[in-house]
Predicted model as a PDB file, atoms N, CA, C, CB and O in Angstrom, pLDDT in the B-factor column:
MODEL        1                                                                  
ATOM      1  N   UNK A   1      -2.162  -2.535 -16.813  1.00 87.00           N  
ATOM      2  CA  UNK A   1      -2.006  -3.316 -15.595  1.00 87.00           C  
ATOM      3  C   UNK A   1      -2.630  -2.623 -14.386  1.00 87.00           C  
ATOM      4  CB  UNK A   1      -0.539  -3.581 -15.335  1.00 87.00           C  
ATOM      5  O   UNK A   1      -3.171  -3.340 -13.544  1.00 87.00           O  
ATOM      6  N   UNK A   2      -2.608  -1.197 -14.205  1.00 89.00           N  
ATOM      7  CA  UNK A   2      -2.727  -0.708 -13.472  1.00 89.00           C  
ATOM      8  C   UNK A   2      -4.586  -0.558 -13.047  1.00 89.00           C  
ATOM      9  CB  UNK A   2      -1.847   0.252 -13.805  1.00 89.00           C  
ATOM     10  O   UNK A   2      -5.114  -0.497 -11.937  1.00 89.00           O  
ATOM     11  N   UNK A   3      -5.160  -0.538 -14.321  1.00 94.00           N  
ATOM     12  CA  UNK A   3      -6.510  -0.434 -14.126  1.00 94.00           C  
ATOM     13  C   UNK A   3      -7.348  -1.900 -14.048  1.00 94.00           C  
ATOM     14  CB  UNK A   3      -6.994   0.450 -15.261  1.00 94.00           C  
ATOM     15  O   UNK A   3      -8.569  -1.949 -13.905  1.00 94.00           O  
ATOM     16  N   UNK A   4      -6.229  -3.417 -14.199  1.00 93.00           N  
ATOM     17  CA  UNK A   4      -6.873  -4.219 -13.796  1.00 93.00           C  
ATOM     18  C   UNK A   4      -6.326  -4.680 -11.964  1.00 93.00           C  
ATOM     19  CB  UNK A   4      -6.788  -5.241 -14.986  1.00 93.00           C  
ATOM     20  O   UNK A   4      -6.893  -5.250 -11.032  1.00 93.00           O  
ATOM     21  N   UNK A   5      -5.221  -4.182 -12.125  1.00 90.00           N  
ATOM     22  CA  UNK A   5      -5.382  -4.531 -10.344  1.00 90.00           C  
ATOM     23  C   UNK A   5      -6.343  -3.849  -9.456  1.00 90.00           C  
ATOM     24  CB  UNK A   5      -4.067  -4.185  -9.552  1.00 90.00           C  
ATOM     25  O   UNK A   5      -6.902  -4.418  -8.519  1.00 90.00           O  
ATOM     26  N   UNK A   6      -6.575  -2.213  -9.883  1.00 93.00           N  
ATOM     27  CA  UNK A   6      -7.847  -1.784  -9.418  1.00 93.00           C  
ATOM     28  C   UNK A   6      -8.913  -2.789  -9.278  1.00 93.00           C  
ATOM     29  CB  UNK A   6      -8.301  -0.814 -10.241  1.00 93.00           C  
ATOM     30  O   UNK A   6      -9.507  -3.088  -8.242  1.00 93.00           O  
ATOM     31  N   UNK A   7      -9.055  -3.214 -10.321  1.00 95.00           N  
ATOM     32  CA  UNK A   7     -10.566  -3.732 -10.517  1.00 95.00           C  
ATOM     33  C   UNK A   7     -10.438  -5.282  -9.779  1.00 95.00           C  
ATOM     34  CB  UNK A   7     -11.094  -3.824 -12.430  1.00 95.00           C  
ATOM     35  O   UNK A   7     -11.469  -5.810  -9.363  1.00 95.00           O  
ATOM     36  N   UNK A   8      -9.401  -5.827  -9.671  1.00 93.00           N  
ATOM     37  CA  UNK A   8      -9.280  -6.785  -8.652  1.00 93.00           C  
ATOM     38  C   UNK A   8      -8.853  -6.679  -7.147  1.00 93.00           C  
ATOM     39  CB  UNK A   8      -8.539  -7.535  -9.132  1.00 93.00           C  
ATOM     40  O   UNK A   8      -8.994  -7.529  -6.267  1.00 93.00           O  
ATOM     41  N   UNK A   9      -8.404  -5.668  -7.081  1.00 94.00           N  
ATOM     42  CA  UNK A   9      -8.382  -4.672  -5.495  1.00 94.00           C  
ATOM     43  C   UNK A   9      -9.882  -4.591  -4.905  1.00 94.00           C  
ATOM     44  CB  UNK A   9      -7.826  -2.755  -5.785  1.00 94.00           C  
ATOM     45  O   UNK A   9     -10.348  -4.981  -3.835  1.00 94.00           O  
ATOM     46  N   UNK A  10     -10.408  -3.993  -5.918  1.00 95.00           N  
ATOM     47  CA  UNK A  10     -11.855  -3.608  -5.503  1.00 95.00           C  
ATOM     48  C   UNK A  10     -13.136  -4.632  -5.055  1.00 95.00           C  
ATOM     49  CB  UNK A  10     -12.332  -2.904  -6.661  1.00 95.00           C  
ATOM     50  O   UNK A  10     -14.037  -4.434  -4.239  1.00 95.00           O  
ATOM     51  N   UNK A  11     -12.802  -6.012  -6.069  1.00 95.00           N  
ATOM     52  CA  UNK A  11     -13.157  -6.919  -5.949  1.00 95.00           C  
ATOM     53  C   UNK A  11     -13.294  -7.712  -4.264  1.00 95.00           C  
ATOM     54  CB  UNK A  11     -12.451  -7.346  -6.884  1.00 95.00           C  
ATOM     55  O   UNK A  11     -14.242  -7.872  -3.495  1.00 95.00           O  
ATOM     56  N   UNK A  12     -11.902  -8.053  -4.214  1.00 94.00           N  
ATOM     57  CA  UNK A  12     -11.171  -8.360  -2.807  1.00 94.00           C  
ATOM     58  C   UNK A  12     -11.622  -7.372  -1.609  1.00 94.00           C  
ATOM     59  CB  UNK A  12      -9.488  -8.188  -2.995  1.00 94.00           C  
ATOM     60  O   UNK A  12     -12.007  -7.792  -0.518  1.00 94.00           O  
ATOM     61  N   UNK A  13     -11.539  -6.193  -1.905  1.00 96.00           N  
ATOM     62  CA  UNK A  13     -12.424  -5.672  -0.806  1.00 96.00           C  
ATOM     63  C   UNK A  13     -13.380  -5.662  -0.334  1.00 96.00           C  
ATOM     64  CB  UNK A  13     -12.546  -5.012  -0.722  1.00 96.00           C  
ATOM     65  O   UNK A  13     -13.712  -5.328   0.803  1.00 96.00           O  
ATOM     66  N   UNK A  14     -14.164  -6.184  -1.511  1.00 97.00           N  
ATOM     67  CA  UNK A  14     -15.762  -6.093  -1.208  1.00 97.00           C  
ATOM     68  C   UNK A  14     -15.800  -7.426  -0.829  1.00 97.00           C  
ATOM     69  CB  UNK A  14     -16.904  -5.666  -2.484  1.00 97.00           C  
ATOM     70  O   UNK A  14     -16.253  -7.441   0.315  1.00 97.00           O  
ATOM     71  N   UNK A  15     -15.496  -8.836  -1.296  1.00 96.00           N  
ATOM     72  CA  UNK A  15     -15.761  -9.780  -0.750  1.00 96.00           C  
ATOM     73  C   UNK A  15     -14.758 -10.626   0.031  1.00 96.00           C  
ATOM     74  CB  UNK A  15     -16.293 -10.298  -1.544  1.00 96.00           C  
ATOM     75  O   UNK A  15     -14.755 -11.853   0.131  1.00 96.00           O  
ATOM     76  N   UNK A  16     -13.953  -9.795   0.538  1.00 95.00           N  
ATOM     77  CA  UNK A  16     -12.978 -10.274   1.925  1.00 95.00           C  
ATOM     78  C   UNK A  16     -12.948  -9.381   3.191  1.00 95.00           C  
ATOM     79  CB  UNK A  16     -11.366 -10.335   1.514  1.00 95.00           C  
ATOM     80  O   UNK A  16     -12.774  -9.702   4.366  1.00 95.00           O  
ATOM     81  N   UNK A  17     -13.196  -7.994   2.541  1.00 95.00           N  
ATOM     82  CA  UNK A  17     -13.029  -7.309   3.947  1.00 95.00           C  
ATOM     83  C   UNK A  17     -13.886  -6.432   3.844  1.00 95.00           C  
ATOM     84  CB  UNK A  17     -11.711  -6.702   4.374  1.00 95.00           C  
ATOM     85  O   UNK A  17     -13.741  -5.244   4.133  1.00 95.00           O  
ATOM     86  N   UNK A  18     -15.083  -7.088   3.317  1.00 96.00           N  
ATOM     87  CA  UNK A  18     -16.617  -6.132   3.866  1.00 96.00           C  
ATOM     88  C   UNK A  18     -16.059  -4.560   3.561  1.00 96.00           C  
ATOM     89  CB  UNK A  18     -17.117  -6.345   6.059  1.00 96.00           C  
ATOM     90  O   UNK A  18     -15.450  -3.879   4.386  1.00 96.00           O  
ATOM     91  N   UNK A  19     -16.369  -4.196   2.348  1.00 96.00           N  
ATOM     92  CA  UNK A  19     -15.610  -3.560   1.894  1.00 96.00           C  
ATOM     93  C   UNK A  19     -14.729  -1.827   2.630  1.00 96.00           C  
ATOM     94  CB  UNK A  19     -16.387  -3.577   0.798  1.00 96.00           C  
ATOM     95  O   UNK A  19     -14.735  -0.621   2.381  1.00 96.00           O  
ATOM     96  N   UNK A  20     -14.230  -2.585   3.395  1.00 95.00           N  
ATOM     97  CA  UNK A  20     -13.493  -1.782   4.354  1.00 95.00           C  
ATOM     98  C   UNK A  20     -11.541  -2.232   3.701  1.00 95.00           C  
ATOM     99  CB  UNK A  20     -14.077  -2.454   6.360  1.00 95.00           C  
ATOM    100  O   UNK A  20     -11.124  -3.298   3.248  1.00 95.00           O  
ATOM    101  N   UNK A  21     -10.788  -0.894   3.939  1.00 95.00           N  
ATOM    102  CA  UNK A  21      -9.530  -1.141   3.574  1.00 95.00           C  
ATOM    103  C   UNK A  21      -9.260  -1.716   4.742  1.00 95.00           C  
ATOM    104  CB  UNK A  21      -8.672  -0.058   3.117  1.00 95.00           C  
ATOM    105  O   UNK A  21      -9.787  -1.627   5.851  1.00 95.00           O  
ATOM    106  N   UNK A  22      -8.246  -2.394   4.272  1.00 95.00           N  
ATOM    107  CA  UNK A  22      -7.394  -2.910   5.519  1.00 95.00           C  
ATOM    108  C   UNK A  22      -6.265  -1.934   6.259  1.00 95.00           C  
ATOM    109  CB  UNK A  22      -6.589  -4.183   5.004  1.00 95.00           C  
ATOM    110  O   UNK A  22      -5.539  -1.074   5.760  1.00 95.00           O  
ATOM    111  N   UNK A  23      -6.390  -2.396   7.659  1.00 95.00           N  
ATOM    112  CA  UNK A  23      -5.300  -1.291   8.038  1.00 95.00           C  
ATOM    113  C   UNK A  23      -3.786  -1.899   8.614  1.00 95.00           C  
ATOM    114  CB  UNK A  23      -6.003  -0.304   9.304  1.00 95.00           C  
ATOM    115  O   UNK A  23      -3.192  -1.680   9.669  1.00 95.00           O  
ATOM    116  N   UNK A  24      -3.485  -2.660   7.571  1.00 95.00           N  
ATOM    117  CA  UNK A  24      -2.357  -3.126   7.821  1.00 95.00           C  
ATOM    118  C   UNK A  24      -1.623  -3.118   7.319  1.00 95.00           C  
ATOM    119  CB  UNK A  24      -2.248  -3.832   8.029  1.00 95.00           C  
ATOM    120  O   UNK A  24      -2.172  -2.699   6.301  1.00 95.00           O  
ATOM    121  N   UNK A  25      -0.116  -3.287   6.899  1.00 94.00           N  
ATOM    122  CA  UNK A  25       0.650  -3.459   5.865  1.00 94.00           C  
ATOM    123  C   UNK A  25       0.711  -5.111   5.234  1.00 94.00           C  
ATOM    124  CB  UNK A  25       1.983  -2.909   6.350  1.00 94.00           C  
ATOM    125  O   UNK A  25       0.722  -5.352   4.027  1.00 94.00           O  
ATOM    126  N   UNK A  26       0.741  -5.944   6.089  1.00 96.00           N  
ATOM    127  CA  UNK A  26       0.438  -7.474   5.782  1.00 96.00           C  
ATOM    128  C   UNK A  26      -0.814  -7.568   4.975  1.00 96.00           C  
ATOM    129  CB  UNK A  26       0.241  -8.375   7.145  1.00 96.00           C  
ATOM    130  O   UNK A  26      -0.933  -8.165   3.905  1.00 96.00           O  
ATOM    131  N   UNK A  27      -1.524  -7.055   5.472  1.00 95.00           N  
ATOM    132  CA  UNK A  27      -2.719  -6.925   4.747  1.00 95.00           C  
ATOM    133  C   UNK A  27      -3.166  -6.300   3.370  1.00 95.00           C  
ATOM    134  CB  UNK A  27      -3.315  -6.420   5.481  1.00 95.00           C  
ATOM    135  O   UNK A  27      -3.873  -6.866   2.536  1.00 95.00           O  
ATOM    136  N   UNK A  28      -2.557  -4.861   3.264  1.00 96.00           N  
ATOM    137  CA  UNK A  28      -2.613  -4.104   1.961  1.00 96.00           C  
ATOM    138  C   UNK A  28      -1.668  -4.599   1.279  1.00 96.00           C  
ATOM    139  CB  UNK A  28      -2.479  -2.666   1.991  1.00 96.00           C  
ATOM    140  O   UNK A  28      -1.899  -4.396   0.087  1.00 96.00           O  
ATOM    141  N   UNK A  29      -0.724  -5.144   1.437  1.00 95.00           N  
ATOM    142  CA  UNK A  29       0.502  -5.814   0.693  1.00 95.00           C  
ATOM    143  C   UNK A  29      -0.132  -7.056  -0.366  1.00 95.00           C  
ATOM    144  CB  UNK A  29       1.665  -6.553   1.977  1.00 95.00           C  
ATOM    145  O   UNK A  29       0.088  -7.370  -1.536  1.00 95.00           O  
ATOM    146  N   UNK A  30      -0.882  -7.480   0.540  1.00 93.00           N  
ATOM    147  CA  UNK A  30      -1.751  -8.888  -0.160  1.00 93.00           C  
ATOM    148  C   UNK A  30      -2.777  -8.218  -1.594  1.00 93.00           C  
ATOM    149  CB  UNK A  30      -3.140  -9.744   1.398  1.00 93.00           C  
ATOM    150  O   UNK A  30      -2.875  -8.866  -2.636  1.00 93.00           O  
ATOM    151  N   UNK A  31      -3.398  -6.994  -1.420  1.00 94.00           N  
ATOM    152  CA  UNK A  31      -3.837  -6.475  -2.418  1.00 94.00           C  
ATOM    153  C   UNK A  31      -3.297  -6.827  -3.952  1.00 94.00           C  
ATOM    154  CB  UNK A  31      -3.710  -5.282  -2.082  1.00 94.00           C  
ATOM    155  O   UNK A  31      -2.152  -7.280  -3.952  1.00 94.00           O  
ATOM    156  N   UNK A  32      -3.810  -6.721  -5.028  1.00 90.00           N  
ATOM    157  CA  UNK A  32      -3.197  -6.813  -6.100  1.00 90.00           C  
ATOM    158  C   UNK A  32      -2.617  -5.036  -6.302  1.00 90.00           C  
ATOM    159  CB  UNK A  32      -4.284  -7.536  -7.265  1.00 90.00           C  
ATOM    160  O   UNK A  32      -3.156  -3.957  -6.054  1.00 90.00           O  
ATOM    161  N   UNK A  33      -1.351  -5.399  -6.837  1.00 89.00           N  
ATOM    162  CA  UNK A  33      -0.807  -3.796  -7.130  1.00 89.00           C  
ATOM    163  C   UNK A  33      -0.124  -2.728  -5.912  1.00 89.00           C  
ATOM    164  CB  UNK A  33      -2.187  -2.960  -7.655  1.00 89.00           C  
ATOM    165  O   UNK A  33       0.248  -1.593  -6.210  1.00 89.00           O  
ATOM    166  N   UNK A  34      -0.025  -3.308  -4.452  1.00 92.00           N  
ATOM    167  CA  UNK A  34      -0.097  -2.881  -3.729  1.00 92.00           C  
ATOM    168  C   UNK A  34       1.351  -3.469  -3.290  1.00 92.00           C  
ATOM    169  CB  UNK A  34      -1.279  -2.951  -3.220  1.00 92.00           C  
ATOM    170  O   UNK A  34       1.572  -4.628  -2.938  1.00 92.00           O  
ATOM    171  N   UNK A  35       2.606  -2.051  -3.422  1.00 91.00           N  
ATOM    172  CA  UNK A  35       3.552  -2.794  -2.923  1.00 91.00           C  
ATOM    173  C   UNK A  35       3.702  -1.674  -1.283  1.00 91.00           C  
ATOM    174  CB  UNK A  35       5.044  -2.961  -4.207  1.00 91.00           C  
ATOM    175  O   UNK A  35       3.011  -0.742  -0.873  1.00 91.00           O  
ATOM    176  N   UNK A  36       4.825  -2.295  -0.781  1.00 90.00           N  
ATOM    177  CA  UNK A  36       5.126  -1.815   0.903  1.00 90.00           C  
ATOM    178  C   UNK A  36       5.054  -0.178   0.930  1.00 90.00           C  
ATOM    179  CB  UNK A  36       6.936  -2.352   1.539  1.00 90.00           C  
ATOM    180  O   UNK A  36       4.679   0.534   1.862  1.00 90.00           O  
ATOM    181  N   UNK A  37       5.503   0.191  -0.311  1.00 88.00           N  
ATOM    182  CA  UNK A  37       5.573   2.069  -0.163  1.00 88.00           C  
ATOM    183  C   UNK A  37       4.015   2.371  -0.349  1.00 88.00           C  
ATOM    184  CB  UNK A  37       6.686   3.101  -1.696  1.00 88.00           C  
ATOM    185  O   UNK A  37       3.463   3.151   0.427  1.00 88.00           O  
ATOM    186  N   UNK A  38       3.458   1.881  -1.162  1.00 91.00           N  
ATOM    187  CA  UNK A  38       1.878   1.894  -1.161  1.00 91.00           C  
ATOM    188  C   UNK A  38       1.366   2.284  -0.087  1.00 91.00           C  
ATOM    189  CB  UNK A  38       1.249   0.702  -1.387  1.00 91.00           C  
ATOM    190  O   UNK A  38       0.948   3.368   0.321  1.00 91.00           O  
ATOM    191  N   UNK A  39       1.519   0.416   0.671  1.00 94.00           N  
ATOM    192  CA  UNK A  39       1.084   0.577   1.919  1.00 94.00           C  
ATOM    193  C   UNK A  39       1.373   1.601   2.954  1.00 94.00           C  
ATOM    194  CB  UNK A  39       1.329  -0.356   2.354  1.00 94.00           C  
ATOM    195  O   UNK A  39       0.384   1.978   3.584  1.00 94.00           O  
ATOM    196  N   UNK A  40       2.443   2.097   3.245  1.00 93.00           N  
ATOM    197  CA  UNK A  40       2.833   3.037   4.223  1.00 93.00           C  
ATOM    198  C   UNK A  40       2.509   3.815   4.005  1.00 93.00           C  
ATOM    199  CB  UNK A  40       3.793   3.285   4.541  1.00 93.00           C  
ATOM    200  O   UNK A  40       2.119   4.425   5.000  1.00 93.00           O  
ATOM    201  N   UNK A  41       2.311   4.624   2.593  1.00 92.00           N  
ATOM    202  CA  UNK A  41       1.944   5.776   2.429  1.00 92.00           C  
ATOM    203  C   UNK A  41       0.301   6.153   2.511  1.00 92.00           C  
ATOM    204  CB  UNK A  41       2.533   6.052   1.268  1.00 92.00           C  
ATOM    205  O   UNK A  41      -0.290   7.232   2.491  1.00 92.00           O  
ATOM    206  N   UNK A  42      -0.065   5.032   2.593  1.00 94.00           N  
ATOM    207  CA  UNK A  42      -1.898   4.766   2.764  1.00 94.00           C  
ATOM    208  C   UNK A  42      -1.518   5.105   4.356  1.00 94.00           C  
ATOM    209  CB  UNK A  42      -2.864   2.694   2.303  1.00 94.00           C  
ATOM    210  O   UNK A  42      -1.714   6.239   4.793  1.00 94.00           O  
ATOM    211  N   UNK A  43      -1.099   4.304   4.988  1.00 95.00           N  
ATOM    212  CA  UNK A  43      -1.608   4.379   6.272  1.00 95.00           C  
ATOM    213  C   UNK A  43      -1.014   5.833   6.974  1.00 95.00           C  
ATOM    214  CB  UNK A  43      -1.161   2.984   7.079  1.00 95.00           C  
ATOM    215  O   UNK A  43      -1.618   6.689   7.621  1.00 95.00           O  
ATOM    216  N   UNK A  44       0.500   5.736   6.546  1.00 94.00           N  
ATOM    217  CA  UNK A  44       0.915   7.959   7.055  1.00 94.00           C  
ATOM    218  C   UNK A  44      -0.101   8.276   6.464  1.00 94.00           C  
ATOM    219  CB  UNK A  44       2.559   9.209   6.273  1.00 94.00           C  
ATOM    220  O   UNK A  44      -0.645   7.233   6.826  1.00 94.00           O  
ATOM    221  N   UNK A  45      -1.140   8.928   5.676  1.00 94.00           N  
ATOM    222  CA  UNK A  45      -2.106   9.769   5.508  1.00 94.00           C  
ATOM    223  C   UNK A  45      -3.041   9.391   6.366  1.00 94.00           C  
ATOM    224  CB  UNK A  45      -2.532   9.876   4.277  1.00 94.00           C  
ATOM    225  O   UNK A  45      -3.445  10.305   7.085  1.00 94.00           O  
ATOM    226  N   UNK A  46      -3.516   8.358   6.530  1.00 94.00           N  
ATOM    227  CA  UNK A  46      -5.294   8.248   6.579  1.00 94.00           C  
ATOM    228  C   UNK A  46      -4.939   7.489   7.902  1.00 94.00           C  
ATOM    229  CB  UNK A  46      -6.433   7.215   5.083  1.00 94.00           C  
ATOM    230  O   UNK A  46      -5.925   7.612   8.627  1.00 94.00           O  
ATOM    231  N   UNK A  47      -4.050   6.817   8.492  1.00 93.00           N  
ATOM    232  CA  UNK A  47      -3.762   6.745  10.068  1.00 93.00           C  
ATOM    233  C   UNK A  47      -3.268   7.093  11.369  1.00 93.00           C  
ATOM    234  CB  UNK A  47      -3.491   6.281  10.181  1.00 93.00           C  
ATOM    235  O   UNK A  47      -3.294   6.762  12.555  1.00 93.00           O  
ATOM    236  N   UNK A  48      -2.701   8.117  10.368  1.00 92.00           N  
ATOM    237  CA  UNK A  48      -1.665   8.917  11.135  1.00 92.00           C  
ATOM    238  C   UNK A  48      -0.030   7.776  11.718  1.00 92.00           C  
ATOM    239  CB  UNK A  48      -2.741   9.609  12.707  1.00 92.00           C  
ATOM    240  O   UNK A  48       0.829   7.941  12.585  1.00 92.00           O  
ATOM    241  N   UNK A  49      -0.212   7.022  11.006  1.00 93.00           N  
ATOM    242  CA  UNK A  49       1.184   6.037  11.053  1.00 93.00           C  
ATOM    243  C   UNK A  49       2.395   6.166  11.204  1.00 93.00           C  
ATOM    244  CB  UNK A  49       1.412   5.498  10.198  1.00 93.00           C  
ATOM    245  O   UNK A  49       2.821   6.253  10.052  1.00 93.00           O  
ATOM    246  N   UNK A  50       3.137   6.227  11.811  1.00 93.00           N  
ATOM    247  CA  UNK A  50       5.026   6.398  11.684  1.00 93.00           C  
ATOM    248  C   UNK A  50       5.495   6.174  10.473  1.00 93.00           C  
ATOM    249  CB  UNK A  50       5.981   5.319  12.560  1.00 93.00           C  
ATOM    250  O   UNK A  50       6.613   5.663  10.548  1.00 93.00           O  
ATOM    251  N   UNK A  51       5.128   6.333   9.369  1.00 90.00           N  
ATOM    252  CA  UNK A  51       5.859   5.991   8.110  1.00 90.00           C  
ATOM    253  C   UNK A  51       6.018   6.929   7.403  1.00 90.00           C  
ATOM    254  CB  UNK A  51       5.358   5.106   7.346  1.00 90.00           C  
ATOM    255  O   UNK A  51       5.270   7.905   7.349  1.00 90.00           O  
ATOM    256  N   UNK A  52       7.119   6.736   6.703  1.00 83.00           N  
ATOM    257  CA  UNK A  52       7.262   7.292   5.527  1.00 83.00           C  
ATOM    258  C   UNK A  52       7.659   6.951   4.305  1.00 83.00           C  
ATOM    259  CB  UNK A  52       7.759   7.962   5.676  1.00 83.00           C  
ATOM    260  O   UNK A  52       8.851   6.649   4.345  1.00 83.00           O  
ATOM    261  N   UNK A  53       7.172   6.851   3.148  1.00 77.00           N  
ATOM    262  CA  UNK A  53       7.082   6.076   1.520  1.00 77.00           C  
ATOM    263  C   UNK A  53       8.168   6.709   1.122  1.00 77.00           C  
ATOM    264  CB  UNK A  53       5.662   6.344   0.354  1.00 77.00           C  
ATOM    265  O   UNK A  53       8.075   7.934   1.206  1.00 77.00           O  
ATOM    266  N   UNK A  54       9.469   6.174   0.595  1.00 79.00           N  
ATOM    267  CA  UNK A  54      10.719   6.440   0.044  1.00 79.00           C  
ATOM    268  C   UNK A  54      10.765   5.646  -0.912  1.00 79.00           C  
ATOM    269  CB  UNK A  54      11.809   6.339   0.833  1.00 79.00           C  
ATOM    270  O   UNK A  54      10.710   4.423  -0.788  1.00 79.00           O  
ATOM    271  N   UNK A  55      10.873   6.270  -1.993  1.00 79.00           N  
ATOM    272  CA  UNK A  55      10.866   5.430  -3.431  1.00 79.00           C  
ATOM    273  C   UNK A  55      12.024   5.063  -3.233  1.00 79.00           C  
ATOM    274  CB  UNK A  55      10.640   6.122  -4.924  1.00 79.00           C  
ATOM    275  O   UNK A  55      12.693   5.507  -2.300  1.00 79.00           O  
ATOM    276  N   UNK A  56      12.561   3.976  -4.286  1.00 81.00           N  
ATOM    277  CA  UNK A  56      13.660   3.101  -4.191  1.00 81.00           C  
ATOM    278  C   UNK A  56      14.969   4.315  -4.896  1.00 81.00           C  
ATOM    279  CB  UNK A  56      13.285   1.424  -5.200  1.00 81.00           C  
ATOM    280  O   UNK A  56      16.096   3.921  -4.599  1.00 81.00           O  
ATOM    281  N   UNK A  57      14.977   5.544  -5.667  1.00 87.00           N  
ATOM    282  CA  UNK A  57      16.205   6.010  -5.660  1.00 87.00           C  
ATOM    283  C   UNK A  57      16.411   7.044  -4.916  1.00 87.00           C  
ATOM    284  CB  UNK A  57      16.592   6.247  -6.742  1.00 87.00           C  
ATOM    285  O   UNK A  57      17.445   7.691  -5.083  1.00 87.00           O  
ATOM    286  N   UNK A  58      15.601   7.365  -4.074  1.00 85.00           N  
ATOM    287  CA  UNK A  58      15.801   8.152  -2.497  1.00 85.00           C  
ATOM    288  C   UNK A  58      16.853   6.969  -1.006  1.00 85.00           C  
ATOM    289  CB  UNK A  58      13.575   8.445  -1.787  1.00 85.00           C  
ATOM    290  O   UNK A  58      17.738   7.116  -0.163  1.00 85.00           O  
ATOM    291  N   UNK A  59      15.882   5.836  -1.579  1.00 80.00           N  
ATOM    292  CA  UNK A  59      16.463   4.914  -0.600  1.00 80.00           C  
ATOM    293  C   UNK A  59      17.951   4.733  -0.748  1.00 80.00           C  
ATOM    294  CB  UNK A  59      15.806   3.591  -0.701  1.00 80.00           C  
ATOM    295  O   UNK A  59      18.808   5.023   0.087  1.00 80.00           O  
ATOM    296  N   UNK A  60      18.104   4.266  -1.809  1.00 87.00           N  
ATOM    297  CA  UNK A  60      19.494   4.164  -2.322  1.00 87.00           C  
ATOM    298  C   UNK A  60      20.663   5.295  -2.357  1.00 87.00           C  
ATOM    299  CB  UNK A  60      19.311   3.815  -3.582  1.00 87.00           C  
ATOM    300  O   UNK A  60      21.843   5.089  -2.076  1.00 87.00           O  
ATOM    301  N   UNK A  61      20.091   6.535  -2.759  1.00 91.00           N  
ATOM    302  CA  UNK A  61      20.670   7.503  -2.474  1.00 91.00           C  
ATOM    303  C   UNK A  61      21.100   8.003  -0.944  1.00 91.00           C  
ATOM    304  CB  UNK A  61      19.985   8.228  -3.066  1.00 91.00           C  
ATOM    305  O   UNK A  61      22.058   8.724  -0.662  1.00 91.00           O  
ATOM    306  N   UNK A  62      20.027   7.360   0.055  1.00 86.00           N  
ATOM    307  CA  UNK A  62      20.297   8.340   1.549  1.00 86.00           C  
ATOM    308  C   UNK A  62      21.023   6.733   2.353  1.00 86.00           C  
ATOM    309  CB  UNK A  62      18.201   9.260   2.630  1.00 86.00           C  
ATOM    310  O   UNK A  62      21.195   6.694   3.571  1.00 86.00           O  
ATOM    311  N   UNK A  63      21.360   5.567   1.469  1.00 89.00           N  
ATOM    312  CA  UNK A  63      22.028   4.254   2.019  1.00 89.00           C  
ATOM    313  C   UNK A  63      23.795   4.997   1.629  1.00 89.00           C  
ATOM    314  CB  UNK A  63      21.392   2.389   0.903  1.00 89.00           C  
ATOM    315  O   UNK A  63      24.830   4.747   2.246  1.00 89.00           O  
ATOM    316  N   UNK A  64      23.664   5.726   0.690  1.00 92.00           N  
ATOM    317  CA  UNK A  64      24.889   6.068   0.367  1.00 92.00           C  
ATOM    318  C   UNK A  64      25.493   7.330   1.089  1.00 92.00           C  
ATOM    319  CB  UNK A  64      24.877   6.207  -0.987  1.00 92.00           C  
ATOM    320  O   UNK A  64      26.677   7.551   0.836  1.00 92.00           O  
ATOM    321  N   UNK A  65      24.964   8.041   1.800  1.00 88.00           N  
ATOM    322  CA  UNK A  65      25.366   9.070   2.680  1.00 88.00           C  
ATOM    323  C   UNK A  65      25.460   8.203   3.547  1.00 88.00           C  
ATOM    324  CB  UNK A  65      24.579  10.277   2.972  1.00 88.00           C  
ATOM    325  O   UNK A  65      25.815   8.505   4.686  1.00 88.00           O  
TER     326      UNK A  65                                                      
ENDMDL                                                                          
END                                                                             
């Protein structure tokens, strides 16, 4: 699964957004394969973004403290 959403990620980039990533979360979300921790964690690196990617048993764990 993982190496065909690539290949349809890659697709979509090249012929929707001139193959530039998107710098959005609305936007990278729409990607194939691309869920919200994805996104955030794309943009904290490479935008310097307020985010931070918390997998779902970190989340759950720090809802319970």
């Amino acid at each position: 699964n993982k190496a065909e959403n690539i290949k349809k990620t890659c697709k979509i980039l090249v012929e929707e957004h001139n193959s530039k990533v998107p710098k959005t979360i609305e936007e990278l979300t729409k990607l194939n394969g691309v869920g919200i921790k994805t996104a955030k964690v794309f943009l904290a690196v490479v935008e310097d973004a307020p985010y931070i990617g918390v997998d779902t048993h970190v989340h759950r764990v720090l809802n319970r403290l």
